[in-house]
MIDOSE-1310 file (N, C-alpha, C; in nm, 2 decimals, decimal comma, always signed):
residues 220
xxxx	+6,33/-2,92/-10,17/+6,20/-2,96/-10,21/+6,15/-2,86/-10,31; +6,08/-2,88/-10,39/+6,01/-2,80/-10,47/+5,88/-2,72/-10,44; +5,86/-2,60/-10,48/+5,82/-2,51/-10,39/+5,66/-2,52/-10,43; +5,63/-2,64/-10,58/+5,52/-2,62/-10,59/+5,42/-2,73/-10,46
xxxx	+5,54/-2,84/-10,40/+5,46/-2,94/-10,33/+5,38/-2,87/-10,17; +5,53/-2,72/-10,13/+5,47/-2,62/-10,03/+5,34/-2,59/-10,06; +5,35/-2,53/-10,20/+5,21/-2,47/-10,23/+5,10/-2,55/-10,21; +5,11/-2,68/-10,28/+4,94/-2,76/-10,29/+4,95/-2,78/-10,14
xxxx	+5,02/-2,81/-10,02/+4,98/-2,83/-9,92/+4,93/-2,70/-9,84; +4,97/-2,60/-9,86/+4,93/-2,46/-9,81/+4,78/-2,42/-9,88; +4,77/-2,46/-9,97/+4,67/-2,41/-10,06/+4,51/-2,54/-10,02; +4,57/-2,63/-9,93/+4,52/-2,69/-9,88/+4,45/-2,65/-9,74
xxxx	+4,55/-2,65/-9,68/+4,50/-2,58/-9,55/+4,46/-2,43/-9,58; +4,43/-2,32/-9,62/+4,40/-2,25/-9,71/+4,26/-2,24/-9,72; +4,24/-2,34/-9,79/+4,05/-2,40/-9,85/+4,01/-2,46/-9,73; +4,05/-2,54/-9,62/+3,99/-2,58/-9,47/+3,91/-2,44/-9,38
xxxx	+4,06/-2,37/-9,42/+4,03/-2,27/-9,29/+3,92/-2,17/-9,35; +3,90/-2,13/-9,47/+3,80/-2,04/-9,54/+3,67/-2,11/-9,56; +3,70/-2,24/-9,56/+3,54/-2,31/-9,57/+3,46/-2,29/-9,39; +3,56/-2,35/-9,34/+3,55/-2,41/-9,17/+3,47/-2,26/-9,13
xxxx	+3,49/-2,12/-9,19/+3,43/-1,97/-9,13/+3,29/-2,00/-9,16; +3,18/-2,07/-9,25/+3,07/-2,06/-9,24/+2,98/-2,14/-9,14; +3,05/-2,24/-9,11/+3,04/-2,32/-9,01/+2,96/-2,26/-8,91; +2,98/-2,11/-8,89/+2,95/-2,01/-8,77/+2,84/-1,96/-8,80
xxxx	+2,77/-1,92/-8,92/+2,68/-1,89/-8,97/+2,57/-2,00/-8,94; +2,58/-2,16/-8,97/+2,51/-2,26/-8,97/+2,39/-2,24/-8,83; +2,46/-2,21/-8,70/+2,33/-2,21/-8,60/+2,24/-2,10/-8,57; +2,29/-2,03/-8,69/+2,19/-1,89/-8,73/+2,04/-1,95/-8,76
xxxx	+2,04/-2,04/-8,84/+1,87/-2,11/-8,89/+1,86/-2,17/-8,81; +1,91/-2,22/-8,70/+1,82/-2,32/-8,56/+1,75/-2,18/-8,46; +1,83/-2,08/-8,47/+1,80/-2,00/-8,37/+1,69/-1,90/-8,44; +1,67/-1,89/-8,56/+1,56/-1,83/-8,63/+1,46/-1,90/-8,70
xxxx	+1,44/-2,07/-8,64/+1,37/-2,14/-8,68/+1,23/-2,10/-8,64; +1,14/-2,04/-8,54/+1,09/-2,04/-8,45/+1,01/-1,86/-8,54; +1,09/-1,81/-8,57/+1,01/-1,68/-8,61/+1,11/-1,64/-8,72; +1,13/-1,66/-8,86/+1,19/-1,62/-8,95/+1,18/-1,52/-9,01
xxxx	+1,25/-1,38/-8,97/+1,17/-1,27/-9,07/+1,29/-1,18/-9,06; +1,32/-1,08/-9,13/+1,45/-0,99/-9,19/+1,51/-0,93/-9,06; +1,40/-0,89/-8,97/+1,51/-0,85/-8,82/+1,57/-0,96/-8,73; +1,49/-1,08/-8,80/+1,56/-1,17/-8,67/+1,71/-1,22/-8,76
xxxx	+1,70/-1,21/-8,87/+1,79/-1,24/-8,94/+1,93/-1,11/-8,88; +1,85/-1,01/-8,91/+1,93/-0,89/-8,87/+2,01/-0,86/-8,73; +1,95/-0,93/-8,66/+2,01/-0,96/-8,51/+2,11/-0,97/-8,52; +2,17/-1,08/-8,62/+2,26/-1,16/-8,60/+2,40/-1,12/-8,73
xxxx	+2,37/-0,95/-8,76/+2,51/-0,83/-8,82/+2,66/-0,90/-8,78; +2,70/-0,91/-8,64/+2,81/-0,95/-8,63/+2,86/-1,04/-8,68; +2,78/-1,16/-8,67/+2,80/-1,26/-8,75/+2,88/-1,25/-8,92; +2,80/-1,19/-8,95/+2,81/-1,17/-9,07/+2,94/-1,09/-9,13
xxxx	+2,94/-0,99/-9,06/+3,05/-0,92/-9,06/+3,19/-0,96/-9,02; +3,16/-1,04/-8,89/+3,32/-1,13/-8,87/+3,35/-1,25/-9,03; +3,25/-1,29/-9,03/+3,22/-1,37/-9,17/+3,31/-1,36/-9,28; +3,24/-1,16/-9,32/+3,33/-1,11/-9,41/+3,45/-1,06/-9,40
xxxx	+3,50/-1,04/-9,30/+3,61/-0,98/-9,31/+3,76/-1,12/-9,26; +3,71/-1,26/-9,20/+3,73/-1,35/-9,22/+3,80/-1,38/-9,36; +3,66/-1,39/-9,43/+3,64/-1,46/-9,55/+3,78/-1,37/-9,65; +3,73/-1,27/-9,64/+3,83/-1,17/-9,70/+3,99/-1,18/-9,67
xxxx	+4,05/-1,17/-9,52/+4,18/-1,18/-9,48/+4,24/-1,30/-9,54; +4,12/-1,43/-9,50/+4,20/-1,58/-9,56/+4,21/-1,55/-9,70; +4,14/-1,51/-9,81/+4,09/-1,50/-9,93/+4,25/-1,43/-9,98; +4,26/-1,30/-9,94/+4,36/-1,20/-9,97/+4,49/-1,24/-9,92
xxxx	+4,47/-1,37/-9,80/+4,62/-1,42/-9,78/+4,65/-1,53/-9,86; +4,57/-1,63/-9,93/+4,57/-1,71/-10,00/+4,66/-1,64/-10,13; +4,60/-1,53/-10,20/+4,65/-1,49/-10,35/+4,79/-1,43/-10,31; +4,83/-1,35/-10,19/+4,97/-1,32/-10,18/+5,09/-1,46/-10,14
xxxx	+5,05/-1,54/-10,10/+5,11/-1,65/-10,03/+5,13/-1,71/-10,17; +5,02/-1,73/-10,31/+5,10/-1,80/-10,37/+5,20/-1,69/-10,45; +5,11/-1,58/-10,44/+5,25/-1,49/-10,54/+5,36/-1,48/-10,46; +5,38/-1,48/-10,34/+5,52/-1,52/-10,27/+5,61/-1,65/-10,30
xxxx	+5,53/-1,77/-10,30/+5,61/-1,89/-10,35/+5,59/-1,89/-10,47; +5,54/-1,79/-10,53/+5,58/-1,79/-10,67/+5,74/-1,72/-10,71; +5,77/-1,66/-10,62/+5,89/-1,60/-10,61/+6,01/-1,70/-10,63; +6,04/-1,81/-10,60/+6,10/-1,91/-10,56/+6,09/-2,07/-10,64
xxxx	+6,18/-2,14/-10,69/+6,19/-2,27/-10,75/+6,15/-2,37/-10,68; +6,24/-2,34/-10,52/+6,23/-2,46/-10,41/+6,23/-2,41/-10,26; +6,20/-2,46/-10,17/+6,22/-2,45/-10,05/+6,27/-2,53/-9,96; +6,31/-2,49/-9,86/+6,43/-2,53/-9,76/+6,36/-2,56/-9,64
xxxx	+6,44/-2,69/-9,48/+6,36/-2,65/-9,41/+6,36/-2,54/-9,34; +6,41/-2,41/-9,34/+6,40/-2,31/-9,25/+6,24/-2,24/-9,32; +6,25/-2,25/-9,40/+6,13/-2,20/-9,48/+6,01/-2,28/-9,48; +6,02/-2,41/-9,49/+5,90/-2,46/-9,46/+5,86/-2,44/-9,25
xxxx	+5,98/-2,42/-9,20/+5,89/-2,40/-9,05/+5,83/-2,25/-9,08; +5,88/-2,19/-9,07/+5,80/-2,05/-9,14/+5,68/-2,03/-9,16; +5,63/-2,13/-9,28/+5,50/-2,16/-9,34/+5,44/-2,25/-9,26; +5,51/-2,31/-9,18/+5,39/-2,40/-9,10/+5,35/-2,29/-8,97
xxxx	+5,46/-2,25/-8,95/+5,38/-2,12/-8,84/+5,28/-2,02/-8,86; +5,28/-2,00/-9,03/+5,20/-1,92/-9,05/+5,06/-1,96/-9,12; +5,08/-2,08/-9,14/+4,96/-2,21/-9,12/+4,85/-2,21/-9,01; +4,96/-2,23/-8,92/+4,90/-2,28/-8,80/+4,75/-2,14/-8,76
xxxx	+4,84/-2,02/-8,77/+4,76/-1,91/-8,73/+4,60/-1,89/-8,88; +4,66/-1,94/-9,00/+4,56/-1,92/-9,10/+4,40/-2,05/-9,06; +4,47/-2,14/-8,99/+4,38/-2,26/-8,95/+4,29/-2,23/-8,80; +4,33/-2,13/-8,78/+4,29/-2,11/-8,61/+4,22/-1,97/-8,64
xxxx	+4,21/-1,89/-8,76/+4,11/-1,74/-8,77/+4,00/-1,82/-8,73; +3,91/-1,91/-8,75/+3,73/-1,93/-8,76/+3,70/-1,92/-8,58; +3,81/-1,91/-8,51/+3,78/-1,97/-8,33/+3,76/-1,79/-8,31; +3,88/-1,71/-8,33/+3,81/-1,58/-8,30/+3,68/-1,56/-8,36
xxxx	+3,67/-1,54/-8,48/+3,60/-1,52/-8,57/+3,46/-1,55/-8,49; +3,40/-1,68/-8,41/+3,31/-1,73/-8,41/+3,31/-1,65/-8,24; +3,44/-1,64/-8,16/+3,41/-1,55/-8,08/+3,33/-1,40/-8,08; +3,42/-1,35/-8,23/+3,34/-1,17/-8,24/+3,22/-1,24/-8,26
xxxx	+3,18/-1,30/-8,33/+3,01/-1,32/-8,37/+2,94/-1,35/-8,30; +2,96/-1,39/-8,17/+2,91/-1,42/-8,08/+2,90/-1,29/-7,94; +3,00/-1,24/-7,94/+3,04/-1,18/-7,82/+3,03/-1,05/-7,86; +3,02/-0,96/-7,98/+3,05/-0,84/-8,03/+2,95/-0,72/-7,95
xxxx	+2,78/-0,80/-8,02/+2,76/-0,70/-7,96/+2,58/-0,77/-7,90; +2,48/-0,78/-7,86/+2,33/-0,82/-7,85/+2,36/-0,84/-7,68; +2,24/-0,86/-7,66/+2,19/-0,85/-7,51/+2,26/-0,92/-7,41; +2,31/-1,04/-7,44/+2,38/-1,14/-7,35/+2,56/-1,08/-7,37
xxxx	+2,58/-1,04/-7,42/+2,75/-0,96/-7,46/+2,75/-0,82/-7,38; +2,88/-0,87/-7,24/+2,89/-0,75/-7,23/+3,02/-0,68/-7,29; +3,04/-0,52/-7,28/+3,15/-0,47/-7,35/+3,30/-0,55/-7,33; +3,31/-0,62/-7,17/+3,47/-0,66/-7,16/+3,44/-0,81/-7,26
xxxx	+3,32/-0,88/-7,24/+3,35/-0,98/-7,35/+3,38/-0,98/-7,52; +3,31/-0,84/-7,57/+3,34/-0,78/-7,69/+3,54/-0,76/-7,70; +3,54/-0,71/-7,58/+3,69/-0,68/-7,57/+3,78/-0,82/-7,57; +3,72/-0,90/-7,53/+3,82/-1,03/-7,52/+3,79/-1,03/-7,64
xxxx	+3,69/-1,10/-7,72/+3,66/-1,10/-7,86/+3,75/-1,03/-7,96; +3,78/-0,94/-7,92/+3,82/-0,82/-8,03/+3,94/-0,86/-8,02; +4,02/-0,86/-7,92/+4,18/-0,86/-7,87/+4,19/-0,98/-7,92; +4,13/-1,07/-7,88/+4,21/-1,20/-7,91/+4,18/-1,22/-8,08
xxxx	+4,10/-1,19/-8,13/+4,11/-1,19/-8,30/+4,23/-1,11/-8,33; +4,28/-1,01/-8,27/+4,36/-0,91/-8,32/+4,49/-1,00/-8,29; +4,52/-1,03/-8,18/+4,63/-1,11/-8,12/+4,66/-1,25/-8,28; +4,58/-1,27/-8,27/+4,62/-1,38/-8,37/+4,65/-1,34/-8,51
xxxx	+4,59/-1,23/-8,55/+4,63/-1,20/-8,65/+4,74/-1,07/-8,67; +4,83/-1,08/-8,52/+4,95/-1,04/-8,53/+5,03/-1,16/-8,54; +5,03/-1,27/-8,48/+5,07/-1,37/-8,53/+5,09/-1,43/-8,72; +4,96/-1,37/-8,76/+4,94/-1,44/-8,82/+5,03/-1,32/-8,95
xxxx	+5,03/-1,20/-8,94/+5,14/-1,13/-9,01/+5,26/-1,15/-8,98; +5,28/-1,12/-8,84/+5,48/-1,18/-8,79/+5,49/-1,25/-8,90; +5,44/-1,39/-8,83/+5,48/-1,51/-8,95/+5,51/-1,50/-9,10; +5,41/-1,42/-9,18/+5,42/-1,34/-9,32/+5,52/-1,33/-9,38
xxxx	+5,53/-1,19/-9,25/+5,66/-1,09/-9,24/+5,78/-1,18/-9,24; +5,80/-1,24/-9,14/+5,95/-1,35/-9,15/+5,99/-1,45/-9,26; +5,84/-1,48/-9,34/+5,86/-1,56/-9,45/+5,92/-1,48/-9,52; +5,84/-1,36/-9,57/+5,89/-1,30/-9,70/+6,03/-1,25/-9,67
xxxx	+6,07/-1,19/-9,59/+6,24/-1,16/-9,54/+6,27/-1,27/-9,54; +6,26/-1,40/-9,52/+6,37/-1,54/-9,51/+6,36/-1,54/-9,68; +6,27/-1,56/-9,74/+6,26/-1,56/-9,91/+6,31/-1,46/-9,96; +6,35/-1,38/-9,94/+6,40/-1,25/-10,02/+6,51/-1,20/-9,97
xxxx	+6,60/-1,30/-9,85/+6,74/-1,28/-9,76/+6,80/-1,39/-9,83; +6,73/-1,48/-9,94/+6,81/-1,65/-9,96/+6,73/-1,64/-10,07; +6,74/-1,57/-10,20/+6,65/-1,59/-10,32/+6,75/-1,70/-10,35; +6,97/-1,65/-10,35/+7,01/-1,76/-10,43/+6,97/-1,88/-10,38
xxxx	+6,95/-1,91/-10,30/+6,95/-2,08/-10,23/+6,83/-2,12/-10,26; +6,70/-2,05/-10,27/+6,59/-2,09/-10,32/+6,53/-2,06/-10,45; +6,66/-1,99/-10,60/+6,60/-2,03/-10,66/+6,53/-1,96/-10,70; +6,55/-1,80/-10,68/+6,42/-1,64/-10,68/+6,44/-1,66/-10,81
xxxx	+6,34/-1,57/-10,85/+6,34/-1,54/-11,02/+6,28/-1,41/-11,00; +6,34/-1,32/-10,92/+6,34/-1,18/-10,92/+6,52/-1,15/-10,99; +6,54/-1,13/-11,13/+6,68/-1,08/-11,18/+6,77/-0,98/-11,09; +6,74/-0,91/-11,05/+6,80/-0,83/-10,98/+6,74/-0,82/-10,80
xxxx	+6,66/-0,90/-10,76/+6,67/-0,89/-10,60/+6,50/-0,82/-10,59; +6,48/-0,84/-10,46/+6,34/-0,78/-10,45/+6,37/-0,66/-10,43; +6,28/-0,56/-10,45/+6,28/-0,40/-10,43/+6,25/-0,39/-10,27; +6,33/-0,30/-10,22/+6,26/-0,26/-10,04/+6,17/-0,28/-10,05
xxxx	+6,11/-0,14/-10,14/+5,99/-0,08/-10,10/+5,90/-0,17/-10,11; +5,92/-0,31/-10,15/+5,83/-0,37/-10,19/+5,81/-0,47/-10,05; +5,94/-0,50/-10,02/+5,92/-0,56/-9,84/+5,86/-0,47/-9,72; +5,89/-0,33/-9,75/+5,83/-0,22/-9,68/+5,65/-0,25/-9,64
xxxx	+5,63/-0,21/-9,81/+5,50/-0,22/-9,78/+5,40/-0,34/-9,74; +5,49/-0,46/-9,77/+5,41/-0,57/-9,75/+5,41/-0,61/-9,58; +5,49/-0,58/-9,54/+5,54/-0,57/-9,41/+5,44/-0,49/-9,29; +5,40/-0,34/-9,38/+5,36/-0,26/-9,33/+5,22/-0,27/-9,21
xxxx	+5,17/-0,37/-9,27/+5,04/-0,43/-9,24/+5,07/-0,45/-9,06; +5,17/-0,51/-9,03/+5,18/-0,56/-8,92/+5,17/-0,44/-8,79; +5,23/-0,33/-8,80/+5,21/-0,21/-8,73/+5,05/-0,15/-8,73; +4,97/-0,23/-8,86/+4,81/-0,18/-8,82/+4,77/-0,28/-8,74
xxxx	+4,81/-0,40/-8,78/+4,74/-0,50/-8,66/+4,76/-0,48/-8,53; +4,86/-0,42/-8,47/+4,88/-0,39/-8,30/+4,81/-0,30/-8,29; +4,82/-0,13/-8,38/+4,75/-0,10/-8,36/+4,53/-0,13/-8,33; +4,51/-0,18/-8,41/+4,39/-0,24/-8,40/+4,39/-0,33/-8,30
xxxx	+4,42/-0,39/-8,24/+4,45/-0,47/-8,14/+4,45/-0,36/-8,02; +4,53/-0,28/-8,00/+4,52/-0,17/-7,88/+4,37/-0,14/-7,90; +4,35/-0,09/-7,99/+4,18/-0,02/-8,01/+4,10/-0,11/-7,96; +4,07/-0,19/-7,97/+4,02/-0,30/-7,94/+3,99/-0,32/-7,76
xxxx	+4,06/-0,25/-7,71/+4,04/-0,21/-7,59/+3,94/-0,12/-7,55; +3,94/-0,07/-7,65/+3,84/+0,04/-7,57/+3,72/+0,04/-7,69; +3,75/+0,08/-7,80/+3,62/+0,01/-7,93/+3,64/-0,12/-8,01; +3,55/-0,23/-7,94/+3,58/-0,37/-8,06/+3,54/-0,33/-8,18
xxxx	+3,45/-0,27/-8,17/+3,36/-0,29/-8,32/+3,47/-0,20/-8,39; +3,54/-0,08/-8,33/+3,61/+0,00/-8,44/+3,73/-0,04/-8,47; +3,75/-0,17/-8,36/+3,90/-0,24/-8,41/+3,87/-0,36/-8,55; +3,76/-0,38/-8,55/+3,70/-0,50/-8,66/+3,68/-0,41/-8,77
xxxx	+3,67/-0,30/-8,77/+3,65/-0,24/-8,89/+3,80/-0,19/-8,91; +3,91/-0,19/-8,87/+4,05/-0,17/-8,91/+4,04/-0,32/-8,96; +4,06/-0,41/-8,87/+4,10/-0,55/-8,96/+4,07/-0,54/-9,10; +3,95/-0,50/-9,11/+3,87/-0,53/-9,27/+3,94/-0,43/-9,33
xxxx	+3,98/-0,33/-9,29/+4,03/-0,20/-9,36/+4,16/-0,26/-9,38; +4,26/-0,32/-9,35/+4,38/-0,45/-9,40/+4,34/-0,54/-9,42; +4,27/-0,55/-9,45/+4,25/-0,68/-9,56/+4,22/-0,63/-9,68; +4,19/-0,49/-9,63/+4,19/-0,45/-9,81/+4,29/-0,35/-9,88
xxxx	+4,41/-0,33/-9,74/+4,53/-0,27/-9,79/+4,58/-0,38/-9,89; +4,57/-0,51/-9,83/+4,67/-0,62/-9,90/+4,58/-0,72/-10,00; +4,48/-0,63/-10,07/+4,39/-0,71/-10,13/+4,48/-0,58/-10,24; +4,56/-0,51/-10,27/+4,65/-0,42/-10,35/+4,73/-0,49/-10,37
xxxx	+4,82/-0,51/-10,50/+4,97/-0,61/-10,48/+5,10/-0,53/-10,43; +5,13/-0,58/-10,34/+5,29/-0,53/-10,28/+5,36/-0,54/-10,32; +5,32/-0,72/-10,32/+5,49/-0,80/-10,38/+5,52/-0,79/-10,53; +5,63/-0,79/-10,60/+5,64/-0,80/-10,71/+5,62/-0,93/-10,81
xxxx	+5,58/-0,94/-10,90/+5,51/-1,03/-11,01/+5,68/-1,11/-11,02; +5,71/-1,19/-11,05/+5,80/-1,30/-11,04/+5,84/-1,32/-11,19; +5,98/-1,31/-11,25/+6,02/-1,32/-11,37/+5,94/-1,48/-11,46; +5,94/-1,44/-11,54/+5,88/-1,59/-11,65/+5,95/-1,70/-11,67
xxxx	+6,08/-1,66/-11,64/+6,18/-1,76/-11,64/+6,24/-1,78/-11,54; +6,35/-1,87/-11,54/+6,45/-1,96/-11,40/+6,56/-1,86/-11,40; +6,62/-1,81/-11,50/+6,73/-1,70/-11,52/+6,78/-1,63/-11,40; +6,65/-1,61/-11,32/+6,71/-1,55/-11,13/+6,73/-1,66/-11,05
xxxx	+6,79/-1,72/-11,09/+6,85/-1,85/-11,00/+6,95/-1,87/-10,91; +7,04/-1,77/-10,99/+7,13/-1,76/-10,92/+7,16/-1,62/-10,86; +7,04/-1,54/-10,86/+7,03/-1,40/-10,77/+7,08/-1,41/-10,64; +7,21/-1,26/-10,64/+7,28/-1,29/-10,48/+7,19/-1,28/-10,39
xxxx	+7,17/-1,35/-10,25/+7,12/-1,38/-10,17/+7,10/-1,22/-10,09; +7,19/-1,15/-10,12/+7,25/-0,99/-10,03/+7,13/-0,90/-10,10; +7,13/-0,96/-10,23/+7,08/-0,81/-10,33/+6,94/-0,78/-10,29; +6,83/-0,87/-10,17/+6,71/-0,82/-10,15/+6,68/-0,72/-10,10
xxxx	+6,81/-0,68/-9,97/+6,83/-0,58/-9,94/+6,87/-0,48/-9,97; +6,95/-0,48/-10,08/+7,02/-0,36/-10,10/+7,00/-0,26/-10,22; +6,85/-0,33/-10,30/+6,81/-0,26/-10,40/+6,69/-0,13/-10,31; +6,70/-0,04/-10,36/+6,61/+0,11/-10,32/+6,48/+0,00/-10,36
């Protein structure tokens, strides 16, 4: 299959799941209908904050996902399950998301519900790197079969770092145990490790087509 039909359908669910995050914002004006003024607005920080940092992860996963299948001519099905697993978790951020906003922090939230809030955001978005992670290693273990247009193979350090992300998400996720609020400020703090490019920019031409399948690993 050709790798641009993965894309328009990723890039699809993509735009659902980044729109579907304001959704959460919406019952902010029924609940500040009654007395409208800057602190009642202000009440409602977490909101806002799961929002952005939401808004940001999907946003910064979107632009790496296509420069990853931009890597690639065509895709296979081992690779499209991949992407649907790591679909599934991009379509399901707005459920934590609307948990922290809800649960983080104000008078009806106590600390263990902040904690469920926090963990289970974090939990998903260890899923939602795994999945990443396994894509980019199945794409860069099988450039020849799919078609890479990296000439000589991806660089480590370049799987290294894109990878790296996943060891902050557990950790933030532990934290999360004991401070939500300072585990949501790590998430956002990776979203803006990988808002940096990892991956490498993809040759102009098809010429890496026939890149050995071995050489992703073995370039420094």
């Amino acid at each position: 299959m050709d790798s641009r039909r993965a894309e328009s359908f990723s890039d699809g669910v993509f735009a659902v799941a980044i729109t579907v995050l304001v959704f959460n914002l919406l019952p902010i004006a029924d609940r500040t209908a009654a007395g409208l003024h800057t602190r009642s607005l202000a009440h409602y920080w977490p909101a806002y904050v799961a929002y952005v940092v939401s808004f940001l992860t999907i946003g910064i996963m979107w632009l790496n996902h296509h420069l990853m299948l931009a890597q690639v001519t065509r895709v296979n099905r081992p690779m499209l399950v991949l992407n649907l697993l790591l679909l599934m978790g991009i379509v399901a951020l707005p459920f934590p998301t609307a948990l922290v906003a809800d649960h983080l922090t104000g008078a009806g939230a106590s600390h263990g519900q902040a904690t469920v809030a926090a963990v289970t955001y974090g939990l998903l978005m260890i899923e939602i790197s795994v999945s990443f992670g396994l894509l980019w290693l199945y794409m860069a273990g099988h450039a020849g079969q799919l078609g890479g247009r990296q000439p000589g193979g991806v660089p480590r350090i370049a799987t290294i770092r894109f990878t790296a992300g996943n060891a902050g998400y557990v950790a933030a996720t532990l934290i999360a145990l004991v401070s939500p609020l300072t585990a949501l400020i790590i998430y956002g703090l990776l979203a803006v490790y990988y808002m940096f490019e990892h991956l490498p920019e993809p040759a102009a031409d098809d010429t890496a087509a026939g890149t050995d399948p071995g050489s992703a690993t073995r370039r420094p």
